[in-house]
N, C-alpha and C positions, 0 to 999 in steps of 0.2 A: 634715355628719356630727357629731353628739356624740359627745366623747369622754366614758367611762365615766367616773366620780368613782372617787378611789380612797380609800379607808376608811383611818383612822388610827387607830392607838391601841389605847385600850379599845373603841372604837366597832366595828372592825373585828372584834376577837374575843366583843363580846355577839353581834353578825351572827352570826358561825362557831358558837357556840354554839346559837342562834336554827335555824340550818340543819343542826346535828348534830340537836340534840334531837327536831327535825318531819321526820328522816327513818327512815326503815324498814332502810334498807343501807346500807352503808358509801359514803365518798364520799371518793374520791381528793384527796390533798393538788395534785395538776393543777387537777382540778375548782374544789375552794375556793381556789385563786391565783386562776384567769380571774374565778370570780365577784367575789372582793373586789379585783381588779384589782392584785395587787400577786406579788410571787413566791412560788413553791414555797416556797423557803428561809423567808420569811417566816412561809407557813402553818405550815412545820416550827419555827419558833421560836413564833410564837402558841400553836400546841398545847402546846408546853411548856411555857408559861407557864400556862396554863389546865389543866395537869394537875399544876404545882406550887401550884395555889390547890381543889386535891380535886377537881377537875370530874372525873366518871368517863368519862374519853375512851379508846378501847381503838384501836391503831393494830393492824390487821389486815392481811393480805396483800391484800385488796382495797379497801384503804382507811380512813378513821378514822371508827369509830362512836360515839355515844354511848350508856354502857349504861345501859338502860331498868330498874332494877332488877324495874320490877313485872312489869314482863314476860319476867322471864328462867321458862326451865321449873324448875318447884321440886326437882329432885332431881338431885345432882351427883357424883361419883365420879371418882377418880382410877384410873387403870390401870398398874400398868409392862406396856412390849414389850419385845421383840428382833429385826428383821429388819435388812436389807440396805436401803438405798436404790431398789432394782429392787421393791420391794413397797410402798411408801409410798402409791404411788395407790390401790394393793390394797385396803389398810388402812385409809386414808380413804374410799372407797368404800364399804366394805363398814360402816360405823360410821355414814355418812350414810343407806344405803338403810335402815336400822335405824329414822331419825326421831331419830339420837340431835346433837346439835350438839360439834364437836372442837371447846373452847374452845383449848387451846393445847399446846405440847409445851415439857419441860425436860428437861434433863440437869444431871447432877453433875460438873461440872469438876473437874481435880484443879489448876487454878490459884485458876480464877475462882469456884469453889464452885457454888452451884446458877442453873444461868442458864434463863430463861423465853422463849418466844416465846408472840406471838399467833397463831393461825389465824385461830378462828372459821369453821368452814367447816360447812353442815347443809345441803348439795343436790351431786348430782354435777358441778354445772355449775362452785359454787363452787373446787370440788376440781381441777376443771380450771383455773380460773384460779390457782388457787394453785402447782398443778406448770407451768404456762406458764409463771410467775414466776422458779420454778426453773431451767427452762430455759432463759430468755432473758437471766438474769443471770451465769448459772453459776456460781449461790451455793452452796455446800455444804450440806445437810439437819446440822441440829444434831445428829443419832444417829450420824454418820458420827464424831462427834469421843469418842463412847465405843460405839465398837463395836456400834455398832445400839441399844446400850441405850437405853431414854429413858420417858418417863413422857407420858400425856395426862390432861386433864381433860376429865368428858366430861357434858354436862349432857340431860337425856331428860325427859320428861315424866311417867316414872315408874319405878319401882325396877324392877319386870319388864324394862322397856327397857332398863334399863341390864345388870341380868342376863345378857339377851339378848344384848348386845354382848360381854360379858365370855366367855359361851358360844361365840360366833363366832371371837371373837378367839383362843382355847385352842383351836378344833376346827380351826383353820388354822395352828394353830403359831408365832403371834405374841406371845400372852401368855406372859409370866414370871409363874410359878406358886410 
């Protein structure tokens, strides 16, 4: 039986790089441990280090992407809501059938000032994996901790689209107007 080689170093995170860049979807920090044969924690400390040398690596609920700049949809817009936690799927649901991509959600702490998450979620499947997440960690939704308030960025492939979501979002009661 061979045993796998295990990567060091720089050598290790040109790889991770190399495998972020030539993928399409996000690829779990599980994933890139087995590959480069060394641990989770590790890949969580590589990434770090590679996102304090500008690499534009986005750590998403399904994992860590690298973003393709050319390839992002060119038109982006910020939203504030307001709902409950029991509408969150709703919410993202309805923004993905749209064709529009949830880059991320923030909130205004009154400690911590303005804190960010990733999503990234553009299909209902993603959506599901992202509230499974929720579920199985019994993490808290960031809008719980101001009152549902919270903000998304939302990127579409064109300004109608996005209209469109902002239209949905108001005709359901979600948008803060």
């Amino acid at each position: 039986m061979l045993e796998k080689k295990k990567l060091l170093g720089e050598e290790r995170r040109s790889h991770l790089l190399e495998i972020l860049r030539s993928s399409k979807k996000p690829i779990t920090g599980t994933e890139l441990s087995r590959i480069s044969n060394v641990s989770r924690q590790v890949i969580v400390g590589d990434i770090t280090l590679l996102k304090a040398k500008n690499e534009p690596i986005i750590a998403t609920s399904q994992g860590y992407l690298y973003f393709q700049a050319g390839e992002t949809q060119q038109c982006e817009r910020t939203v504030a809501c307001q709902h409950g936690p029991e509408r969150t799927e709703e919410e993202l649901n309805m923004l993905v059938d749209l064709g529009i991509i949830v880059k991320d959600v923030k909130i205004e702490h009154p400690v911590y000032g303005d804190l960010t998450a990733s999503i990234m979620v553009s299909t209902r499947k993603e959506v599901r994996q992202f509230m499974q997440q929720i579920k199985d960690t019994g993490a808290a939704f960031l809008s719980q901790l101001t009152e549902g308030i919270h903000l998304h960025t939302l990127t579409a492939s064109s300004e109608e689209l996005l209209d469109e979501a902002e239209e949905t979002l108001k005709k359901e009661g979600l948008l803060i107007t």
